[in-house]
KOLKOL-491805 format. One record per residue (C-alpha): residue in one letter; x, y negated, z. Coordinates in pm, whole numbers, m for minus. Each point is the difference from the previous one (the first is absolute). Example, Ala and Ser with C-alpha at 12.3 -4.5 7.8 and 13.67 -1.06 7.14 Angstrom:
BEGIN
{'A',{1230,450,780}},
{'S',{137,m344,m66}},
This chain:
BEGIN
{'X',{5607,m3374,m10804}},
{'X',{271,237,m115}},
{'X',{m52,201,m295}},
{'X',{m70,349,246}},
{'X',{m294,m190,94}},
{'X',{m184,m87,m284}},
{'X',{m305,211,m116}},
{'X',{67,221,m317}},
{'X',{m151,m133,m319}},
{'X',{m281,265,m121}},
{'X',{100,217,m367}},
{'X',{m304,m160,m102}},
{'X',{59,m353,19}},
{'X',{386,49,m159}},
{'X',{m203,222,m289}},
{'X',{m199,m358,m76}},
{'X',{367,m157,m77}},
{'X',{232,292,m112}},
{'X',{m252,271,m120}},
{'X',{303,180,m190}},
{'X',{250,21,281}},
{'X',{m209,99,239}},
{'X',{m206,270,m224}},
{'X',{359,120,m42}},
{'X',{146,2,362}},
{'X',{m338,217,63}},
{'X',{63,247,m249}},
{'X',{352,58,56}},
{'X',{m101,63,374}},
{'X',{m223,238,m114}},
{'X',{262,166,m234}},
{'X',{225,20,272}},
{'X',{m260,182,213}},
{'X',{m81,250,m274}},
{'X',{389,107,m27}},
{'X',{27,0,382}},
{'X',{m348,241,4}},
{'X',{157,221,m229}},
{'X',{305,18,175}},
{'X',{m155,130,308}},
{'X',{m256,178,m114}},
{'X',{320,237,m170}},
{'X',{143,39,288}},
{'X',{m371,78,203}},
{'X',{m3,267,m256}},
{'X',{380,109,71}},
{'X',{m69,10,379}},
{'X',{m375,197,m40}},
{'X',{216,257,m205}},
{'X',{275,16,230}},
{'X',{m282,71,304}},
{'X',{m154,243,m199}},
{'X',{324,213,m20}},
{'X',{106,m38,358}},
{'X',{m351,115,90}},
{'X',{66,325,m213}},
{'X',{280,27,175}},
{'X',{m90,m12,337}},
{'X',{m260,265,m136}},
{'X',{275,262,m118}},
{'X',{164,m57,337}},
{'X',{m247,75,213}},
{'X',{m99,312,m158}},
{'X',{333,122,11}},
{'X',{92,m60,360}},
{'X',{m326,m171,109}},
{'X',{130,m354,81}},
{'X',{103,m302,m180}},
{'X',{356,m131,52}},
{'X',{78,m291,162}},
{'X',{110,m142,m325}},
{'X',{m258,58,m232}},
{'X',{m225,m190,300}},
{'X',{190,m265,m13}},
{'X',{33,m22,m371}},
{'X',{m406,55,m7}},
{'X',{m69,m319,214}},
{'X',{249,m206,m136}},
{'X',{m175,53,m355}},
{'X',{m324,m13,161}},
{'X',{101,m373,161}},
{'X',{128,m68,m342}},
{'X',{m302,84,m178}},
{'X',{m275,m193,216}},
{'X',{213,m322,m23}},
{'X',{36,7,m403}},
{'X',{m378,84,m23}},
{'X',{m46,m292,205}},
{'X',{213,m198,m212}},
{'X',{m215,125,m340}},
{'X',{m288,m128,144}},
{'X',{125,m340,161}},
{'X',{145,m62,m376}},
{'X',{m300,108,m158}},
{'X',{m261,m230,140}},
{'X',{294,m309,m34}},
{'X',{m17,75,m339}},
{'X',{m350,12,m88}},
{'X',{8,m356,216}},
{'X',{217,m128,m263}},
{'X',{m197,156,m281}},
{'X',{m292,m161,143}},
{'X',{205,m384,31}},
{'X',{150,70,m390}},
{'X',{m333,m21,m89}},
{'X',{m172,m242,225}},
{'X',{307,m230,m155}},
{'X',{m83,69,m351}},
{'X',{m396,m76,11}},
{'X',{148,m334,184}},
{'X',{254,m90,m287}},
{'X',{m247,89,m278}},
{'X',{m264,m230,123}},
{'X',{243,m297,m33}},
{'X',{m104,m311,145}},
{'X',{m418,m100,m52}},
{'X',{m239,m276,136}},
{'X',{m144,266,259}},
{'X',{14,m153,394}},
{'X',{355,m28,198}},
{'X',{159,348,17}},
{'X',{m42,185,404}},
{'X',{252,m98,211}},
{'X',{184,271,200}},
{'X',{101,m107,377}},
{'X',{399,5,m167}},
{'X',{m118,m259,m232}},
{'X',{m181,m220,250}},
{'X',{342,m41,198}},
{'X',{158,m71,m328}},
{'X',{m250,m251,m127}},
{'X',{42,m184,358}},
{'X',{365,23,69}},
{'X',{78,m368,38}},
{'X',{m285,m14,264}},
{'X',{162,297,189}},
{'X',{363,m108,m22}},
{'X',{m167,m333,201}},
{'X',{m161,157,271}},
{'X',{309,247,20}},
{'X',{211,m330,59}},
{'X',{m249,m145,277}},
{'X',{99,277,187}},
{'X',{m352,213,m97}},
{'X',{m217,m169,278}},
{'X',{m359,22,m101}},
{'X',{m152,187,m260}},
{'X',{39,m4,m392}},
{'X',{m307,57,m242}},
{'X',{76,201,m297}},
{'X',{m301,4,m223}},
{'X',{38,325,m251}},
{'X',{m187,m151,m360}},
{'X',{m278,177,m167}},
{'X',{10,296,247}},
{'X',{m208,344,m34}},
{'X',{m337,15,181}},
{'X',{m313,188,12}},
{'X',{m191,m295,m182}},
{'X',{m146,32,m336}},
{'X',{281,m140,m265}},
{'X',{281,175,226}},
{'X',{m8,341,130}},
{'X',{m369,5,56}},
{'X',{m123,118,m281}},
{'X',{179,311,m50}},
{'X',{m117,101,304}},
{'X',{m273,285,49}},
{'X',{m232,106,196}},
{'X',{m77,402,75}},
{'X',{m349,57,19}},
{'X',{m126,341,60}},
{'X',{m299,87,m199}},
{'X',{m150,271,265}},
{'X',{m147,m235,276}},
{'X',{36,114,387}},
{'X',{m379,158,41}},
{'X',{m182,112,365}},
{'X',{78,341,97}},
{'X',{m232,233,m110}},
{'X',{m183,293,181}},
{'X',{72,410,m94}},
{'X',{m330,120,m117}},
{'X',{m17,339,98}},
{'X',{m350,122,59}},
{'X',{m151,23,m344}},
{'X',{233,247,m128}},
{'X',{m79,226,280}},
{'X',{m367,25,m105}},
{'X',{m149,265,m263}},
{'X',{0,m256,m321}},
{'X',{m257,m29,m274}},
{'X',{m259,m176,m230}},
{'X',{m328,m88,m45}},
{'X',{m230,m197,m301}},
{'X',{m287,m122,200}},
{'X',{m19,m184,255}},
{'X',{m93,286,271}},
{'X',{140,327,54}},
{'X',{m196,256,117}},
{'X',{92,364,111}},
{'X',{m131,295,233}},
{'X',{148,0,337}},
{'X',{m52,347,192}},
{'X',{m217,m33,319}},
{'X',{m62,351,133}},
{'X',{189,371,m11}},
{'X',{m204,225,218}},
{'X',{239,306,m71}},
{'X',{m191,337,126}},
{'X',{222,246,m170}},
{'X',{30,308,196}},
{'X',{59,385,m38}},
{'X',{m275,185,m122}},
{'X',{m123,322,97}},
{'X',{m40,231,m371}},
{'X',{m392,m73,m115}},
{'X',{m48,m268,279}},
{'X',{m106,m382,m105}},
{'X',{286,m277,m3}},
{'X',{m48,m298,164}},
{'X',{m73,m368,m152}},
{'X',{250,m260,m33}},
{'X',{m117,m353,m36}},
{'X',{206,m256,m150}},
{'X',{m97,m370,m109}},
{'X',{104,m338,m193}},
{'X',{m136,m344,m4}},
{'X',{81,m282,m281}},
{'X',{262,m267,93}},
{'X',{88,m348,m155}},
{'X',{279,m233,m4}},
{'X',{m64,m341,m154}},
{'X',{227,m149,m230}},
{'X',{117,m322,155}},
{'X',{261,m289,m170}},
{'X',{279,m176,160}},
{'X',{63,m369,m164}},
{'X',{161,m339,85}},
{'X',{186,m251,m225}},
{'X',{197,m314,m19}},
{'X',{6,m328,m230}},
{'X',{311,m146,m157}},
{'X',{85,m284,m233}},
{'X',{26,67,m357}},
{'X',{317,m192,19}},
{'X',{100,179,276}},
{'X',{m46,350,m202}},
{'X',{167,m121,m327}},
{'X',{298,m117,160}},
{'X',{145,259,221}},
{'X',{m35,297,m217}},
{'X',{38,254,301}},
{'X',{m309,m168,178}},
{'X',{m257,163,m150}},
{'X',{180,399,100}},
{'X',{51,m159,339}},
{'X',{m334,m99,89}},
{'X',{m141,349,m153}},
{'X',{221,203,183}},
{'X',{m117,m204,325}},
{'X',{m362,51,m97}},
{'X',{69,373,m67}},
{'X',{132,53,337}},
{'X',{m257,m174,151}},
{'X',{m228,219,m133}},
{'X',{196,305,117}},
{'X',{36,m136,373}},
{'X',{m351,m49,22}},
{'X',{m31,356,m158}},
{'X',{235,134,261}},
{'X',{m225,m112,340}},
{'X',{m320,102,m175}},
{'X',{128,327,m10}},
{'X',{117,m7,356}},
{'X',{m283,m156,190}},
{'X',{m233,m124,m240}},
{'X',{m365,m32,187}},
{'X',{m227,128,m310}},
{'X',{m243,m334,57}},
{'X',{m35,m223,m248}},
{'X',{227,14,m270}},
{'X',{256,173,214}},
{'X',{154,342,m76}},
{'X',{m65,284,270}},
{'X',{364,30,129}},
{'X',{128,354,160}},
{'X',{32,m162,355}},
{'X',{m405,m34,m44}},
{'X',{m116,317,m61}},
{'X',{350,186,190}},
{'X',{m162,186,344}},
{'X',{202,m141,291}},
{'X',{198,188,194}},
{'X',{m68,248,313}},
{'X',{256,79,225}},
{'X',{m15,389,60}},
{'X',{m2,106,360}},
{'X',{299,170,176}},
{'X',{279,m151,m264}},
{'X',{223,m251,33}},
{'X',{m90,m387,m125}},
{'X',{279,m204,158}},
{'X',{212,m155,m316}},
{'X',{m127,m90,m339}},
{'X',{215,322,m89}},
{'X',{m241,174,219}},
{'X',{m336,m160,m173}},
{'X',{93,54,m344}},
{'X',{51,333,45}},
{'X',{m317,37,141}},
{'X',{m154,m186,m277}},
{'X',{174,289,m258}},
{'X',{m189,237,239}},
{'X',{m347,m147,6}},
{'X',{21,m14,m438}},
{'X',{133,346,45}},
{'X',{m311,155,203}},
{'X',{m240,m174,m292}},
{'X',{166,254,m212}},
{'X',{238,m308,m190}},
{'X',{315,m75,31}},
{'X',{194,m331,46}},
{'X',{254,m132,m291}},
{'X',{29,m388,143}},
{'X',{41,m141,285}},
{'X',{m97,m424,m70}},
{'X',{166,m226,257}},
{'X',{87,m348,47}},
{'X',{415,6,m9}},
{'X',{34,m148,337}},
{'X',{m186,337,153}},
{'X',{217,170,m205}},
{'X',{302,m155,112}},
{'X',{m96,50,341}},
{'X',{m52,375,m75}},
{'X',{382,29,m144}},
{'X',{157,m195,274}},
{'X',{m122,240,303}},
{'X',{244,140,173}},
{'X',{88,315,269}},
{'X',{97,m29,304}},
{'X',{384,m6,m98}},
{'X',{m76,m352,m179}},
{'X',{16,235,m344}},
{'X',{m222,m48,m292}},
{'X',{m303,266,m2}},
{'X',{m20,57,m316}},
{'X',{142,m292,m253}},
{'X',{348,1,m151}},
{'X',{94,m393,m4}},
{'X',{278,109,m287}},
{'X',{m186,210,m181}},
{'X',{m195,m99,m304}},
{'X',{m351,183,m32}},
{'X',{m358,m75,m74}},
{'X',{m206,m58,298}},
{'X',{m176,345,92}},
{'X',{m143,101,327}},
{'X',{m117,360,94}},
{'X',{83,115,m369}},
{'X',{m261,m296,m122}},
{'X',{60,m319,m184}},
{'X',{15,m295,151}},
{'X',{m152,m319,m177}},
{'X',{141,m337,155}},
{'X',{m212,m259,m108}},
{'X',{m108,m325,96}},
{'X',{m319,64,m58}},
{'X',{m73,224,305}},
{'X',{0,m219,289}},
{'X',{236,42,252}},
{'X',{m148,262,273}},
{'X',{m196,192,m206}},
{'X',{24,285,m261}},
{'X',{m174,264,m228}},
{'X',{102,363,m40}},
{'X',{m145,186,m309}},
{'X',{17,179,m291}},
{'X',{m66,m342,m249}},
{'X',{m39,156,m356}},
{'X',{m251,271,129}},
{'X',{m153,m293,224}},
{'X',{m72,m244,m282}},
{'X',{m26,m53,m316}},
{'X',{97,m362,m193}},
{'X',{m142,m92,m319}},
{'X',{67,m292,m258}},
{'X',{m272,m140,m244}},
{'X',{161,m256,m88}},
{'X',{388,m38,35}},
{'X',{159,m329,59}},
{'X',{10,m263,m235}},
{'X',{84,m382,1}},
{'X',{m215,m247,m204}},
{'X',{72,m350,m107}},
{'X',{m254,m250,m53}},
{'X',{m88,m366,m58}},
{'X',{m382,35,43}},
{'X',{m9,m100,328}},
{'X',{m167,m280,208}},
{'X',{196,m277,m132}},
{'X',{306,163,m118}},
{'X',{m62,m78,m361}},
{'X',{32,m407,78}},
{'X',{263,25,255}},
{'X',{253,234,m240}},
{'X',{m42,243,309}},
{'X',{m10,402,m56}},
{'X',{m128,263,224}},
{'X',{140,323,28}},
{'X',{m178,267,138}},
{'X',{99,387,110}},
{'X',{m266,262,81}},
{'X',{m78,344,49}},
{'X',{m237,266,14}},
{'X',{10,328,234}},
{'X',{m189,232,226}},
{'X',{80,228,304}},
{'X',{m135,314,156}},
{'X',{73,131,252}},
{'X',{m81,357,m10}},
{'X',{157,189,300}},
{'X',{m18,m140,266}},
{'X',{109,221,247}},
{'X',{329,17,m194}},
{'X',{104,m245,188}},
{'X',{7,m180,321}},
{'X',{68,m362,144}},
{'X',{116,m137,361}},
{'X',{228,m213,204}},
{'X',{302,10,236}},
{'X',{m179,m111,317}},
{'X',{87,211,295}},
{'X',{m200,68,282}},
């Protein structure tokens, strides 16, 4: 094998024999490079100067006759080839220098070390060939039929006592949780608070108005007008979950997990009583409950659910209300945004256009909630009115069952509220089927 052939012995392995010779052949490369960096960086800095000046000139010359000579063109892109190729340069002889920065020192640590009882040194490919020359020169001289087996010693892996234990693992702290619902009804309702557990108030049931003009001397007429007492029971929302104590005191963000999931929980189940909540039991009365339906007036047009909720603005209208929300289940609404003319053209929607969902001037609510098919028009702050006795909190507890022997906890998330609904003809509730 001639000497072309033969695999170059690493810097590394010739530091372990001649650390001074080859700590010096390093650093006089490295001098070298600094002197050469210089060197072109002055003249980078001659040619940027030069382009600079040739650019003022071709300034000066086009003001004065409005053109740039052929000259001080080609003058500009010679300088301009010049430049790019020296700024290359810079930065080609840069990084080669911080490479031999780097080696200088890699080299040093190595030489300072000196030689110790620690295991067989890493073996670069280079040195493998080296260390098995005879064996290659062999099967070179057998004309290389076969194969040849060069074992590299004491090689880098991923197994603890190598590489393996320097390397980490990312873990992200925020885990990947379900999606959660928008919760959009409550904040639509009048808000307020109560310290018992029943709320009571007057609820107007008669306005027999007989105001007229009256004749000077004559009698006016009698008006009659009339209220009745009305309740709404306070009623609690509660459910909980048991963990490990070890399971709590070693993942520290546990504990805000689980409460924000018990939280929400809460505040879902808060979200449908308000909605469609039955009033039996233990159940809220929910504003599709006590909403009127809908009644199609004669003589206009009920063909699209364009056409119905329009009509459902009118019918809140005649009660002497008037709509602010229109609650529907997003696939209604999408339905409503994607109808289109005749010419294949949107009716109403802008696909590119970012806006909150509004239809006839009202809000539109998407929600989940509503199911799909249905909806309520109304006025939902002068409809109803949402009170909190007790806001949320989360407990933690041992004392229970037989969580005290088994190291379990429980945690538990409640709430206490009440709803009225006060007005009902403030609003109005209904589907999209079509005759």
């Amino acid at each position: 094998m001639t000497k072309s052939m033969m695999p170059a012995i690493s810097v590394a392995a010739l530091a372990a024999t001649r650390p001074d010779a080859v700590l010096g052949t390093v650093r006089s490369e490295a001098s070298d490079m600094e002197a050469l960096l210089k060197q072109v960086s002055q003249q980078l800095d001659r040619v940027s100067g030069d382009v600079k000046s040739t650019a003022e000139t071709a300034l000066q010359e086009a003001r004065r006759s409005g053109e740039v000579s052929n000259e001080t063109k080609a003058t500009a892109d010679r300088l301009l080839s010049e430049q790019t190729a020296l700024s290359k340069a810079v930065s080609n002889l840069t990084t080669t220098l911080e490479g031999l920065d780097a080696k200088t020192q890699e080299l040093s640590q190595h030489v300072a070390s000196g030689p110790s009882a620690s295991p067989a040194p890493v073996q670069s490919l280079g040195q493998a060939f080296v260390s098995n020359q005879e064996a290659i020169s062999s099967f070179a001289a057998n004309g290389a039929k076969g194969s040849l087996r060069i074992e590299v010693a004491n090689a880098i892996t991923t197994a603890d006592g190598s590489a393996g234990g320097l390397i980490t693992h990312e873990e992200e702290r925020v885990p990947v949780r379900l999606p959660r619902r928008r919760l959009m009804l409550r904040a639509r309702l009048t808000q307020g608070t109560v310290g018992s557990d029943l709320v009571t108030y007057r609820k107007q049931v008669l306005r027999d108005n007989q105001s007229a003009m009256v004749a000077e001397g004559a009698a006016s007429p009698e008006s009659s007008y009339g209220w009745e007492k009305a309740d709404a029971k306070v009623k609690k929302i509660s459910h909980h979950t048991n963990i490990t104590e070890e399971a709590l005191a070693d993942a520290d963000f546990l504990q805000t997990e689980i409460d924000t999931e018990l939280r929400y929980g809460l505040d879902l189940e808060e979200e449908e009583q308000i909605l469609a909540g039955d009033g039996t039991g233990e159940n809220l009365i929910g504003l599709l409950t006590e909403a009127p339906a809908f009644v199609a007036p004669s003589g206009l047009p009920d063909a699209t659910r364009i056409d119905r909720l329009r009509l459902a603005i009118l019918q809140v209208a005649l009660a002497d209300y008037s709509v602010t929300d229109l609650v529907l289940n997003p696939l209604d609404w999408a339905a409503i945004e994607m109808q289109k003319d005749a010419d294949n053209r949107y009716i109403f929607a802008n696909p590119a256009a970012m806006t909150t969902p509004v239809l006839w001037g009202k809000d539109v609510i998407e929600t989940n909630t509503m199911s799909a098919g249905e909806w309520l028009a109304g006025d939902l702050a002068m409809a109803a009115t949402y009170y909190d006795r007790q806001r949320t909190e989360v407990l933690i507890s041992s004392e229970h069952d037989t969580n005290f022997v088994e190291d379990m906890l429980t945690m538990k998330a409640r709430k206490r509220v009440a709803m009225a609904i006060k007005r009902q003809a403030a609003m109005v509730k209904g589907n999209f089927t079509f005759a």
